[in-house]
PLY file of the C-alpha trace (Angstrom):
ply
format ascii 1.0
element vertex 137
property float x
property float y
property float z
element edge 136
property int vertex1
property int vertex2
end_header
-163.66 -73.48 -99.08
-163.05 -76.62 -96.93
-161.19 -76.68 -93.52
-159.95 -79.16 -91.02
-161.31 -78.31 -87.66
-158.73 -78.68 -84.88
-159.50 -79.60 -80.79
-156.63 -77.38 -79.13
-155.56 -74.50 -79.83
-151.24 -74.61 -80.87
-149.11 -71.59 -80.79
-148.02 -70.18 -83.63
-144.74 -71.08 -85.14
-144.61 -74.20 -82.90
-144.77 -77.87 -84.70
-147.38 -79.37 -82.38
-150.28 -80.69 -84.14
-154.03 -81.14 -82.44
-156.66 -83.48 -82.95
-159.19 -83.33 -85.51
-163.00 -82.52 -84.42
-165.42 -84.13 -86.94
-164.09 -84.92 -90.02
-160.98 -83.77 -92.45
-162.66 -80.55 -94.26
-165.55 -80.90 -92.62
-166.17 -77.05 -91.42
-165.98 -74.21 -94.11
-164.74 -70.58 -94.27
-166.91 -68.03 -94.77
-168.66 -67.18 -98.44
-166.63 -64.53 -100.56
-167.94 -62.22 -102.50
-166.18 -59.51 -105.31
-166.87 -57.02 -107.84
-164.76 -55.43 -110.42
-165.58 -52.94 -112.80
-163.76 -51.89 -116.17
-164.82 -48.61 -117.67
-163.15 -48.23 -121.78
-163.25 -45.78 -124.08
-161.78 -46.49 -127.83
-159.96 -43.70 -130.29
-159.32 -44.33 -133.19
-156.07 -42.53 -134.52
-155.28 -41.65 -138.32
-152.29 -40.17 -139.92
-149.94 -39.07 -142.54
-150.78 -37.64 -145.94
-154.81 -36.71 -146.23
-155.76 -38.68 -149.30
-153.26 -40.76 -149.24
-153.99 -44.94 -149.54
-150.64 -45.37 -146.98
-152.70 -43.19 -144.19
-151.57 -44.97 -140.90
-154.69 -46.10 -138.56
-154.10 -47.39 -134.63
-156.79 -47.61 -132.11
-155.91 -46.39 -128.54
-158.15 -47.78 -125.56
-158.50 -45.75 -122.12
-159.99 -47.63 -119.75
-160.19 -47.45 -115.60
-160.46 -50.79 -113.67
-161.55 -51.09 -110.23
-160.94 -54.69 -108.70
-163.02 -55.16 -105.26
-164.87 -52.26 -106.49
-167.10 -52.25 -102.80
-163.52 -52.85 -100.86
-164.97 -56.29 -99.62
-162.96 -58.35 -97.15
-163.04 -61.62 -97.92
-161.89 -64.02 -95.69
-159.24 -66.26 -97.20
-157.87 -68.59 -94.73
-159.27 -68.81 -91.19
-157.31 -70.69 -88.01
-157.91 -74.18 -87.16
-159.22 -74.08 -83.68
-161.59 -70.78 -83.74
-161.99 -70.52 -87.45
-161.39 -66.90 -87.00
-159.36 -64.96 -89.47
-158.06 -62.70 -86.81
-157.45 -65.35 -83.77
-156.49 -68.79 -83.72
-157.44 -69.36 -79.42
-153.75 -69.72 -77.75
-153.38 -66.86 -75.87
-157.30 -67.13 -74.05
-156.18 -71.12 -73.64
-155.29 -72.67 -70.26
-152.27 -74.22 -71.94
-151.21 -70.44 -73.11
-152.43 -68.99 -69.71
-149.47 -71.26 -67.63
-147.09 -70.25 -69.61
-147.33 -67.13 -69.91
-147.52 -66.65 -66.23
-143.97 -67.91 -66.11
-142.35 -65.32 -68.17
-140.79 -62.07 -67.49
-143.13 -59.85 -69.39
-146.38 -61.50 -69.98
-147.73 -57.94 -71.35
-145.72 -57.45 -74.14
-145.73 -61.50 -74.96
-149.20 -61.07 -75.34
-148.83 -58.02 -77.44
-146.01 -60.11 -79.56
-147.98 -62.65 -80.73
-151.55 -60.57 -81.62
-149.07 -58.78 -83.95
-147.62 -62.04 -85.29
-151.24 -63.62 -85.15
-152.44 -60.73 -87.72
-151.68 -62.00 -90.92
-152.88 -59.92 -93.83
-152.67 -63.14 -96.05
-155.96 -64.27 -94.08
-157.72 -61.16 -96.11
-157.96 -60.91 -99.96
-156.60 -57.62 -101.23
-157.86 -54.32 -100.73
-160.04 -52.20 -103.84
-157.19 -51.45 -106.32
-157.76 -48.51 -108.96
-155.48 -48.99 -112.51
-155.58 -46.29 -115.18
-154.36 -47.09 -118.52
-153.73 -47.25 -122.18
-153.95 -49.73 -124.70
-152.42 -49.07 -128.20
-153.30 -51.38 -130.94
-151.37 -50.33 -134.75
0 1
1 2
2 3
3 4
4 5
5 6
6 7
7 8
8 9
9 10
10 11
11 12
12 13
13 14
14 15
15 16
16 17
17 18
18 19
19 20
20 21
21 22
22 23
23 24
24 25
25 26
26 27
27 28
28 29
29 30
30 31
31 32
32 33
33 34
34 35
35 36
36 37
37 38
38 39
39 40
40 41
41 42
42 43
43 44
44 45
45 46
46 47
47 48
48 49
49 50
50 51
51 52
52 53
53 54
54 55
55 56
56 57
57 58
58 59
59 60
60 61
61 62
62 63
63 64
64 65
65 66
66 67
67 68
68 69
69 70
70 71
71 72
72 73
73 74
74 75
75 76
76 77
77 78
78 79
79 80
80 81
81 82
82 83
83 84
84 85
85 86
86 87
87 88
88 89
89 90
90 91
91 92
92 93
93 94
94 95
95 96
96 97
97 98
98 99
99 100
100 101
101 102
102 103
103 104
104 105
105 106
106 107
107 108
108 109
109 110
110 111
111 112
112 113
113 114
114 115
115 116
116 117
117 118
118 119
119 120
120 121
121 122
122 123
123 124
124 125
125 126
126 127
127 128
128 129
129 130
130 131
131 132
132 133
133 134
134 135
135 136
């Protein structure tokens, strides 16, 4: 998947926009890769009278379905600076550095924004195990 390449890094949140280094979607995120598996297993159900022609038939499906069966984690969006998943550049930039000097806790303003830098939407979802049934009549 295409990507627009930035030449600064911007803070988060802010509505500052950065240049553009080679062309618009010009870098790309990484390859993704995903398995699922779905195991079934049909009955079929009969009932009412035994040789009767108004004997009632339904089919009933188990099944087990595994999506991201190896647990993969597929990068789904990346930052524009880095094109990282997990950091987009401000806080290690000189830009980010000044300021951050000038506050009253540059600690936990650095701690802050890693938290609100790690977005799980950057990820595609974890392995997910569904059990069910199925009952056609």
């Amino acid at each position: 998947t295409p990507y627009t390449r930035w030449s600064k890094a911007v803070a988060q949140g802010s509505n500052q926009r950065s240049n553009i280094v080679g062309s618009i979607n010009g870098n790309y995120k990484p390859w993704t890769f995903r398995t699922n598996l779905r195991l079934d297993k049909n009955v079929q159900l009969t009932w009412g009278k035994k040789d009767s022609e108004t004997k009632k038939k339904a089919n009933l499906n188990i099944y087990v379905q595994v999506l991201n069966l190896f647990n993969t984690a597929n990068i789904l969006n990346v930052y524009n600076f880095t094109g990282n998943a997990n950091d987009d550049g401000y806080l290690s930039s000189p830009l980010a550095q000044s300021t951050i000097q000038n506050l009253n806790s540059p600690q936990g303003f650095s701690n802050q924004y890693t938290i609100n830098m790690n977005n799980p939407g950057n990820y595609s979802r974890p392995r997910v195990i569904r059990i069910g049934l199925q009952l056609d009549f």
